[in-house]
BAGUVO-591459 format. One record per residue (C-alpha): x, y, z. Coordinates in Angstrom, 3 decimals. Example, Ala and Ser with C-alpha at 12.3 -4.5 7.8 and 13.67 -1.06 7.14 Angstrom:
BAGUVO-591459
FIRO        X        Y        Z
FIRO   12.300   -4.500    7.800
FIRO   13.670   -1.060    7.140
This chain:
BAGUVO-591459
FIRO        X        Y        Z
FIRO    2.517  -19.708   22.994
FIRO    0.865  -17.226   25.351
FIRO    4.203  -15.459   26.113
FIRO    5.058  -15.302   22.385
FIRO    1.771  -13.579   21.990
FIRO    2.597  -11.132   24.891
FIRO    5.950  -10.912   23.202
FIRO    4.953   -9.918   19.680
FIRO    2.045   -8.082   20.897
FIRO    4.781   -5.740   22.830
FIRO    7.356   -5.494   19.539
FIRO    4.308   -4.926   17.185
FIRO    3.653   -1.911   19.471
FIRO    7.401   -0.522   19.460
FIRO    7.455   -1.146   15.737
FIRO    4.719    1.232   14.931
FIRO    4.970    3.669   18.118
FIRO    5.465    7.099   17.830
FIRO    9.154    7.050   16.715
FIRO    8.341    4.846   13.773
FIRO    5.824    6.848   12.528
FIRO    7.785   10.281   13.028
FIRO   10.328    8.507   11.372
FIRO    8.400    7.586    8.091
FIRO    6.399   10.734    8.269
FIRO    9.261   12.595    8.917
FIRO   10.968   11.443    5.284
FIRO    7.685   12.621    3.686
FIRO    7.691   15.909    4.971
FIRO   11.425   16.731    4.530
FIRO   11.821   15.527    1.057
FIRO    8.715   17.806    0.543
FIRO   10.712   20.884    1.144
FIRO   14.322   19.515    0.090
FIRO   12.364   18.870   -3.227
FIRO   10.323   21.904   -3.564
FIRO    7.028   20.636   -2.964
FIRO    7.432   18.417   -6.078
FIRO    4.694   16.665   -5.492
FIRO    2.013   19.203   -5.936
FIRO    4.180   21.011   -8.432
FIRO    4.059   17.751  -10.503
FIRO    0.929   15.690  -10.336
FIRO   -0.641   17.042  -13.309
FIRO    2.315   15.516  -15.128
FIRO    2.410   12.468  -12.904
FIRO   -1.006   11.528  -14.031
FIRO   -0.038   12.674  -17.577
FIRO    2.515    9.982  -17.681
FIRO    0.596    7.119  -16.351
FIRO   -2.611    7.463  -18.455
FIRO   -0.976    9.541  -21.530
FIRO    0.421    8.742  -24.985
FIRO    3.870    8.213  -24.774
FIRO    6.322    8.422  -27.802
FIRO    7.406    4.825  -28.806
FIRO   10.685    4.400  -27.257
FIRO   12.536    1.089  -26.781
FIRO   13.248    1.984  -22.968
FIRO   15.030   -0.369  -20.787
FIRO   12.763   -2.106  -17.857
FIRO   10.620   -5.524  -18.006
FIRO    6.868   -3.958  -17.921
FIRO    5.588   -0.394  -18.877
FIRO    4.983    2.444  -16.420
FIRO    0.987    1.428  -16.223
FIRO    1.952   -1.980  -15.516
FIRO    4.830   -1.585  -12.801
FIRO    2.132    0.849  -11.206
FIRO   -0.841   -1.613  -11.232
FIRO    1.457   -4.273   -9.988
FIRO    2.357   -1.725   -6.777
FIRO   -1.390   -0.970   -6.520
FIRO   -2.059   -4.216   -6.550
FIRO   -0.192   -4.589   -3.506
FIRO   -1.344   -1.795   -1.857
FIRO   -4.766   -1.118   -2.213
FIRO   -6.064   -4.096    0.097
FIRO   -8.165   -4.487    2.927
FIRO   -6.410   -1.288    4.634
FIRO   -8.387    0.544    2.606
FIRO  -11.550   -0.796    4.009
FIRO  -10.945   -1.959    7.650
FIRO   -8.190    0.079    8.353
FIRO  -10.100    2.817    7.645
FIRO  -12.365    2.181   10.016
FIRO  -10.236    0.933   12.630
FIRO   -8.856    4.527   12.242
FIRO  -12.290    5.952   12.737
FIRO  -13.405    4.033   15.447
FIRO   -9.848    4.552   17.480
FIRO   -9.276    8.210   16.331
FIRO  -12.896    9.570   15.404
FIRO  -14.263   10.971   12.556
FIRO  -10.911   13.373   12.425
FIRO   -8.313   10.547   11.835
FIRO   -9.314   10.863    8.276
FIRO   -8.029   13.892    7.753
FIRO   -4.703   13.229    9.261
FIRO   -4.331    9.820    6.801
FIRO   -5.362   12.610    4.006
FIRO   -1.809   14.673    5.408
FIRO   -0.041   11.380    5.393
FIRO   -0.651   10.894    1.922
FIRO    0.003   14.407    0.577
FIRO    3.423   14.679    2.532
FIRO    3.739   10.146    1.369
FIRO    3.761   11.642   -1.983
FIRO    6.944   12.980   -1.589
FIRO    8.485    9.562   -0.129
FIRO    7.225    7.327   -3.017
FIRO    8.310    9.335   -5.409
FIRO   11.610    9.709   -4.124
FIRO   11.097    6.018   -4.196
FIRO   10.747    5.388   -7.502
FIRO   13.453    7.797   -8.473
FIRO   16.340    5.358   -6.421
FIRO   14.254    2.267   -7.526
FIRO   15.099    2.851  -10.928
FIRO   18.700    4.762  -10.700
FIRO   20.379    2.097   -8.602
FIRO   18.582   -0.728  -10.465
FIRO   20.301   -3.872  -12.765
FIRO   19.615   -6.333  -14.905
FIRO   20.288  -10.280  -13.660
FIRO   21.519  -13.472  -15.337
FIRO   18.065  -13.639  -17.146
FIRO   18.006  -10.022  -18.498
FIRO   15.295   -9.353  -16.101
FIRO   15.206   -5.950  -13.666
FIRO   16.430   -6.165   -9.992
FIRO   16.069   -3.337   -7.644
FIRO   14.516   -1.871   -4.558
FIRO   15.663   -0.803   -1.338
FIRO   17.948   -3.641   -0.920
FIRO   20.069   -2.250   -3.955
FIRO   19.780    1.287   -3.841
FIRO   20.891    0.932   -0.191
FIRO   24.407   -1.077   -1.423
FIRO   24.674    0.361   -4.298
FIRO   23.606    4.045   -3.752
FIRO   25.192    4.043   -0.076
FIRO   28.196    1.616   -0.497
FIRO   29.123   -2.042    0.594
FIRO   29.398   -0.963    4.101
FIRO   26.033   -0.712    4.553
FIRO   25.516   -3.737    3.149
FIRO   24.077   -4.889    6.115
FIRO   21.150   -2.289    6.067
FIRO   20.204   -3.711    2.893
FIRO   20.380   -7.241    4.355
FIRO   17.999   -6.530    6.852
FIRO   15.280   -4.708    4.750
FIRO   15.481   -7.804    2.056
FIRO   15.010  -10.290    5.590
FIRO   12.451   -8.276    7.171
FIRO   10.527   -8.207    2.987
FIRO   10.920  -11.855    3.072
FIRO    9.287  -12.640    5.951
FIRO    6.357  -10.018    5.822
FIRO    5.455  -11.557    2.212
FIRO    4.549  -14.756    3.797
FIRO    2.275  -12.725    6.411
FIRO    0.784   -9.782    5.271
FIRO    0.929  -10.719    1.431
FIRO   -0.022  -14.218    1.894
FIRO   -1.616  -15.803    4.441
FIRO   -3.546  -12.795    6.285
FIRO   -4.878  -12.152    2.923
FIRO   -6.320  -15.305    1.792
FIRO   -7.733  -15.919    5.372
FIRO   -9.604  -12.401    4.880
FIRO  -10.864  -13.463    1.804
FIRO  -12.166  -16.881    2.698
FIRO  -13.657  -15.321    6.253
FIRO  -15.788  -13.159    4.123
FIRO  -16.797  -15.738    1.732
FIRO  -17.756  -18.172    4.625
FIRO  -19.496  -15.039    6.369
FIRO  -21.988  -13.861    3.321
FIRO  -22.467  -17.015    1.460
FIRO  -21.133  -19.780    3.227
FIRO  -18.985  -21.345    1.661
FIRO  -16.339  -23.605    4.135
FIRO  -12.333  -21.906    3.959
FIRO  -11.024  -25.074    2.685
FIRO  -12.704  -24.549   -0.741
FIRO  -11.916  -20.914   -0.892
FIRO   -8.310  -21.529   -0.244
FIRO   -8.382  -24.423   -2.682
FIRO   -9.867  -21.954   -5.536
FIRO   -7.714  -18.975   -4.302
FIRO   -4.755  -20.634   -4.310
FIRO   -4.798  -22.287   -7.827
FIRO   -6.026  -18.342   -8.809
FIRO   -2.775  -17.684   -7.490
FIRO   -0.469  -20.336   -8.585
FIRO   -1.451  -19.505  -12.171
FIRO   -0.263  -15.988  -11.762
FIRO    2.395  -16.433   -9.586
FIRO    4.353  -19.062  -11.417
FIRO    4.510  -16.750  -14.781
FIRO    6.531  -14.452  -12.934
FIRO    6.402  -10.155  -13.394
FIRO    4.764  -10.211  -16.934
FIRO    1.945  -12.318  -15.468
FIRO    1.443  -10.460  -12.165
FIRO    1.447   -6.885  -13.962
FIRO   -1.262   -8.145  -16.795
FIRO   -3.411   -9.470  -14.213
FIRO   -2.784   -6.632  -12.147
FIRO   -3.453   -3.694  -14.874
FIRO   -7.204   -5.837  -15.365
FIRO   -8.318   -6.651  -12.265
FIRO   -6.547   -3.178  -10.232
FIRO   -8.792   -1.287  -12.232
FIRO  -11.492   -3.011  -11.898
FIRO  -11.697   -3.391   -8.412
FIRO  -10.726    0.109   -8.181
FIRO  -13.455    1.584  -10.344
FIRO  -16.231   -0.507   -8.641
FIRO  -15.378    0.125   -5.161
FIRO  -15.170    3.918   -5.538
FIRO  -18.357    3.622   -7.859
FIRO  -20.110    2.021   -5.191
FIRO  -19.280    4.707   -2.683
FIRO  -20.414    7.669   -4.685
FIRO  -23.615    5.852   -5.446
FIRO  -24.070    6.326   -1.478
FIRO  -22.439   10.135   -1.307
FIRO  -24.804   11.220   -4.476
FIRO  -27.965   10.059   -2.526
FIRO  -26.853   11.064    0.218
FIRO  -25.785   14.544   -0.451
FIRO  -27.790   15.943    2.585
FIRO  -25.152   14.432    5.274
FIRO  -21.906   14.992    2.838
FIRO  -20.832   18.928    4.381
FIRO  -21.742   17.438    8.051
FIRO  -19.730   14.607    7.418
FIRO  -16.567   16.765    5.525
FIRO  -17.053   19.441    9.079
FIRO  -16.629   16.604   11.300
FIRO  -13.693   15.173   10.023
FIRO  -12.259   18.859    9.516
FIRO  -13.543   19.846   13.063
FIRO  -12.748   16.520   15.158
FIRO   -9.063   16.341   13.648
FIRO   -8.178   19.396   15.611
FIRO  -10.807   18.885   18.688
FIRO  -10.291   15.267   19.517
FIRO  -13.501   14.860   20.064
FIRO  -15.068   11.163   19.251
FIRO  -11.659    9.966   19.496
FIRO  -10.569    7.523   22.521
FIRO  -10.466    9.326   25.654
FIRO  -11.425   12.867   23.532
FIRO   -7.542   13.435   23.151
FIRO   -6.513   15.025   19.508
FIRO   -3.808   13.356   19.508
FIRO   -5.684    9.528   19.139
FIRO   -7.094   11.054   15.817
FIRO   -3.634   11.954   14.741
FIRO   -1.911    8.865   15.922
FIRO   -4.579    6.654   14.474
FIRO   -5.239    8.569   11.291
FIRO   -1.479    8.846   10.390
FIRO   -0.673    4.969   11.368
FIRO   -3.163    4.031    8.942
FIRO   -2.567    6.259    6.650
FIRO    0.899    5.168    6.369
FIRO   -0.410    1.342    6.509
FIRO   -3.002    2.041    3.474
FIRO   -0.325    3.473    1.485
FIRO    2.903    2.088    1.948
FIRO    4.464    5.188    1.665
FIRO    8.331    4.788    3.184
FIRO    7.827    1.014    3.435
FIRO    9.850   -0.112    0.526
FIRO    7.681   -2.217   -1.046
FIRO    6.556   -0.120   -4.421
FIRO    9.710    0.724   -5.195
FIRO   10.685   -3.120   -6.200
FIRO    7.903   -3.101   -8.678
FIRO    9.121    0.530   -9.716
FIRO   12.310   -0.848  -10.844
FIRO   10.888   -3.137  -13.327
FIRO    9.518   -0.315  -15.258
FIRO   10.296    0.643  -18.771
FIRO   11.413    4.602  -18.498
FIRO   13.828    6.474  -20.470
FIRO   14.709    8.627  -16.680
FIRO   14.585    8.000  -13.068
FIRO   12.387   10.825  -12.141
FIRO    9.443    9.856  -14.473
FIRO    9.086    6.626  -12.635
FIRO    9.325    8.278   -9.728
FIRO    5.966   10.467  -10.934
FIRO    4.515    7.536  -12.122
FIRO    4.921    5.978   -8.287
FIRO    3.462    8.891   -6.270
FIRO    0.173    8.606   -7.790
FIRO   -0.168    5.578   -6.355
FIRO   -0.314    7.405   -3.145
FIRO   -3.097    9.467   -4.096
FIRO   -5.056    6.978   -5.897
FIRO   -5.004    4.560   -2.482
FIRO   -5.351    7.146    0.158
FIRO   -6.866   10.302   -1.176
FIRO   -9.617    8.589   -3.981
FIRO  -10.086    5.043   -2.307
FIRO   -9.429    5.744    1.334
FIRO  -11.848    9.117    1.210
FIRO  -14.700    7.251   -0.034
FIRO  -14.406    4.575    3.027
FIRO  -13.936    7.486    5.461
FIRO  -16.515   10.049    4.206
FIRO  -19.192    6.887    3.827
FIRO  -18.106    5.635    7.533
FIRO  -18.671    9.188    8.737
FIRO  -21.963    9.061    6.975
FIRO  -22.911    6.412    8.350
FIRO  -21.952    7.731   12.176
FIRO  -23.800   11.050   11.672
FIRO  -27.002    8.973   10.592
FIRO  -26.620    6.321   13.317
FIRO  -26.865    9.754   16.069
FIRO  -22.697   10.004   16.217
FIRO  -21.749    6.462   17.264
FIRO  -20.142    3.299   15.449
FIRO  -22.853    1.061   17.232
FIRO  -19.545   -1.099   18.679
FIRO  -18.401   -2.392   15.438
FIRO  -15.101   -1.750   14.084
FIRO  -13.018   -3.111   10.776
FIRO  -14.062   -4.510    7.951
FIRO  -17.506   -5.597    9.436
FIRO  -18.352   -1.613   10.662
FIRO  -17.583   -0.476    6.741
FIRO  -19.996   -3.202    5.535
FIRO  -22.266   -2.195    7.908
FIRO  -22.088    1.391    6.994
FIRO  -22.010    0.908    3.215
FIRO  -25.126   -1.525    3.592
FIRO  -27.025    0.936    5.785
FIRO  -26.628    3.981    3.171
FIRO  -27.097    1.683   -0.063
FIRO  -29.369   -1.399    1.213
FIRO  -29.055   -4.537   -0.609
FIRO  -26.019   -3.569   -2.635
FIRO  -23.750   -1.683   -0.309
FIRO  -22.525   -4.863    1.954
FIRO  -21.520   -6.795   -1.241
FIRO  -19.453   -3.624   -2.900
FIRO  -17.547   -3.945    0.122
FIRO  -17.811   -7.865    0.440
FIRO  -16.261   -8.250   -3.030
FIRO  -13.753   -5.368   -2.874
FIRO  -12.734   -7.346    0.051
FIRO  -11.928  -10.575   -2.269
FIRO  -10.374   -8.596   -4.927
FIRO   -8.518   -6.077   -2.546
FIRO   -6.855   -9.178   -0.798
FIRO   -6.336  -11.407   -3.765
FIRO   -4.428   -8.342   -5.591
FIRO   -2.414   -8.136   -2.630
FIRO   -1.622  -12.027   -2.759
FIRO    0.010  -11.439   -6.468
FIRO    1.940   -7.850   -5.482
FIRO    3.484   -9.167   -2.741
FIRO    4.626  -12.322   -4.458
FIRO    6.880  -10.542   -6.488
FIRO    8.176   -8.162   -3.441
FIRO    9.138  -11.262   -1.548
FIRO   10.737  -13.196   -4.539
FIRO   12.605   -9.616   -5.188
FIRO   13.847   -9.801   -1.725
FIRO   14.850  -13.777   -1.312
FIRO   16.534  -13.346   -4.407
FIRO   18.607  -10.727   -2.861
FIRO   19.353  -13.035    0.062
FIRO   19.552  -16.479   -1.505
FIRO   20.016  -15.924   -5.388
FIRO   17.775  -16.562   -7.989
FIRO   18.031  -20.516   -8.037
FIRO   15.953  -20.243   -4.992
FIRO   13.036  -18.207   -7.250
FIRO   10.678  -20.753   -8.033
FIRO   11.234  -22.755   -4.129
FIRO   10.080  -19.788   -2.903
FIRO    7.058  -18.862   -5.260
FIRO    6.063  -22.698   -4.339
FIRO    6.089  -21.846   -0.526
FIRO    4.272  -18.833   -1.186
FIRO    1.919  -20.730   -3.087
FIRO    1.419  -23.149   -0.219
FIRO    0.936  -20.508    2.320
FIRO   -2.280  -19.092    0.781
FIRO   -3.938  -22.164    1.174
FIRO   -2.795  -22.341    4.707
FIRO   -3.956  -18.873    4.905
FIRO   -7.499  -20.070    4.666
FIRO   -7.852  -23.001    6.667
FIRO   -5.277  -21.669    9.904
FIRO   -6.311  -19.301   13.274
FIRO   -3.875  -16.635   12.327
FIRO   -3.996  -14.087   15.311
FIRO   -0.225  -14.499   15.855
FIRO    0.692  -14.718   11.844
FIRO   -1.414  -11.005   11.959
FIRO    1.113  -10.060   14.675
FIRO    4.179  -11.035   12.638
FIRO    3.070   -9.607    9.901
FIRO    2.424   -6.385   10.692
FIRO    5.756   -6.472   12.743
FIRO    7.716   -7.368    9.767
FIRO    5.950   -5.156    7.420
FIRO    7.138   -2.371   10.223
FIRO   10.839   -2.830   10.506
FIRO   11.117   -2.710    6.421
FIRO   10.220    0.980    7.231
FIRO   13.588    1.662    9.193
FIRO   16.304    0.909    6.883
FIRO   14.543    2.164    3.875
FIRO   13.800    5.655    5.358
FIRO   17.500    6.251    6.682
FIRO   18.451    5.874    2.546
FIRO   15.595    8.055    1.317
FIRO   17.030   10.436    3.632
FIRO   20.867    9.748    2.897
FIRO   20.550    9.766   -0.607
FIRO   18.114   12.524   -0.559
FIRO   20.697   14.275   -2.648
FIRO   20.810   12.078   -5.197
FIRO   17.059   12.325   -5.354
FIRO   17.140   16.461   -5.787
FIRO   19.824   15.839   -8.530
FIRO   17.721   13.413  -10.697
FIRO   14.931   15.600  -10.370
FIRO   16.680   18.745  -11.802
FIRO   18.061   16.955  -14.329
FIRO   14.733   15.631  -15.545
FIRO   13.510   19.522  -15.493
FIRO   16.447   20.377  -17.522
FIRO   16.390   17.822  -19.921
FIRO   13.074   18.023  -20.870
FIRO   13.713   21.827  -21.507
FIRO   16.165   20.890  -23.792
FIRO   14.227   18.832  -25.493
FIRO   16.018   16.005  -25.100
FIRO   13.124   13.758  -23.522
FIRO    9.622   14.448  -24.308
């Protein structure tokens, strides 16, 4: 068991080295400039789209826009968002925040490009019901004989579900609930998994209405909760906005002073928070009811800037709060346990349970996304006969989640959730073409008149 360890611990390591993360950075910044800077060009609509009036079309797709994107936030806004943050922080200093704010912007451009494929190279199945993602757009947009490539991103899907949707998740949640009011993991996993099974077992239409209350929700309180602390705090916000500016180009605070820990760190997280080139939003993208393939594709890349540059700022900003008031230092602590430490020090008596319950809700939104990524991708695989074996397995493994010593199911995990990063970059950047065309198209169509 000790050499598997070793073994993962060494793959986990390759998996998101340097090359990895040039690689899914890399996609983000080059579909920037093949599209134009869309992404800034565009958010004003993107935003438009998701929280607008829209004209009452019969469009094609299983949910609506808001729904397919709660059901991707739901997924992604999760505990990165509050100890990966500070894992970030501690490893890279005060400046990695600033370089997971550069992931995002250039991310952006990835998730929309995303969506765009998500929803072009989608199809309906036996049941009339929307299946897509990188799995299809790879054989469908690229050809059979990369068939394979598609095969391995639906394999490596699969297996992360079980890890970093499941299991990781519901052991997070029941750690915390043991931790502040101490309750024993066997009950939380009971209650969290029958949570679970009742939202799970109704399939997309049940994971996206839960998702569009509870994303919210959870959303609104956690970033509530942090500018309580910024507004009475004002005196230590422009110290804490010139260190992160400062130390992302200085290195200093970082391990070993080097800039380049706050840019490793900051963009590995950044990139971990998001999701942005990992292929899991776009499988929830392609359930979406859209009348183009580009307006989905706006619709995604605010969920980019929702998780990294609203809910991943307040961590970072209160965490560097909290280090300029503790005389520059993170007192030792690091993850979840520095950010309730930080939030509980600027906002006593209320600031460790913000973070406490965003932790439950954070992780138990990430338990239903998932759910549907995985069933997405065994379906590809197996068929969709296998649906509801594996939605039981699932099931199971949230429970075990709670009750198991998961160091090596972490390791996994994160592996897995890694290597889906490979194949769907190399199409993002392949069809990249396809991408530009869809976009102009949407640009000239709307000119026209002919979509709203």
């Amino acid at each position: 068991m000790q050499n598997l360890q070793s073994f993962m611990e060494t793959l986990s390591g390759l998996v998101w080295g340097p090359y990895m993360l040039v690689l899914i950075v890399g996609t983000g910044i080059f579909l920037t400039f093949r599209l134009l800077f869309w992404q800034f060009r565009m958010l004003p609509l993107a935003f438009k789209q998701v929280f607008g009036k829209h004209p009452d079309k019969k469009d094609s797709g299983d949910i609506s826009q808001f729904a397919s994107l709660m059901t991707a936030l739901s997924a992604t806004i999760g505990t990165g968002n509050i100890a990966g943050v500070a894992t970030a922080c501690v490893l890279g200093g005060p400046g990695a925040v600033f370089w997971m704010w550069m992931t995002a912007l250039f991310g952006m451009a990835t998730k929309y490009g995303e969506g765009v494929l998500a929803v072009k190279y989608r199809h309906k199945n036996e049941k009339g019901e929307m299946n897509g993602g990188p799995m299809y757009y790879i054989e469908r947009g690229l050809g059979s004989k990369w068939k394979w490539l598609a095969v391995l991103f639906a394999l490596f899907g699969t297996l992360a579900s079980f890890g970093i949707g499941s299991s990781v998740q519901s052991n997070t949640v029941a750690l915390a609930v043991e931790n502040s009011m101490g309750i024993e993991t066997w009950i939380t996993g009971v209650v969290i998994t029958v949570f679970s099974a009742l939202v799970i077992l109704g399939g997309i239409k049940t994971i996206s209405k839960a998702s569009s209350v509870i994303v919210p929700v959870m959303a609104i309180g956690y970033v509530a909760g942090g500018l309580v602390i910024i507004f009475n705090n004002l005196e230590l916000v422009a110290p804490a906005l010139k260190m992160i500016f400062t130390y992302a180009f200085t290195g200093e605070a970082a391990v070993g002073g080097a800039i380049g820990a706050a840019i490793r760190y900051g963009v590995a997280r950044g990139v971990f928070s998001n999701e942005a080139g990992m292929g899991s939003a776009p499988i929830a993208a392609a359930a979406a009811k859209t009348d183009h393939a580009a307006r989905q594709g706006l619709v995604s890349m605010t969920g980019t800037f929702i998780d990294t540059i609203i809910v991943c700022s307040i961590t970072g900003i209160v965490l560097v709060m909290g280090y300029i008031m503790a005389g520059n230092t993170f007192g030792g602590e690091t993850g979840a346990v520095l950010t309730i430490h930080a939030f509980d020090k600027l906002l006593p008596g209320v600031g460790g349970w913000v973070v406490t319950f965003g932790i439950i809700f954070f992780a138990y939104s990430t338990i239903l996304g998932w759910s549907y990524y995985g069933e997405k991708c065994c379906t590809y695989l197996l068929g969709e006969k296998y649906v509801l074996i594996y939605r039981l397995i699932y099931i199971a493994s949230v429970f075990v989640g709670c009750v198991a010593t998961l160091d090596l199911v972490w390791l996994f995990a994160d592996t897995f959730n890694g290597l889906m990063a490979a194949p769907n970059c190399i199409a993002l950047l392949l069809l990249s073409g396809i991408i530009a065309k869809e976009s102009k198209d949407f640009i000239a169509k709307r000119k026209s008149g002919e979509l709203y």
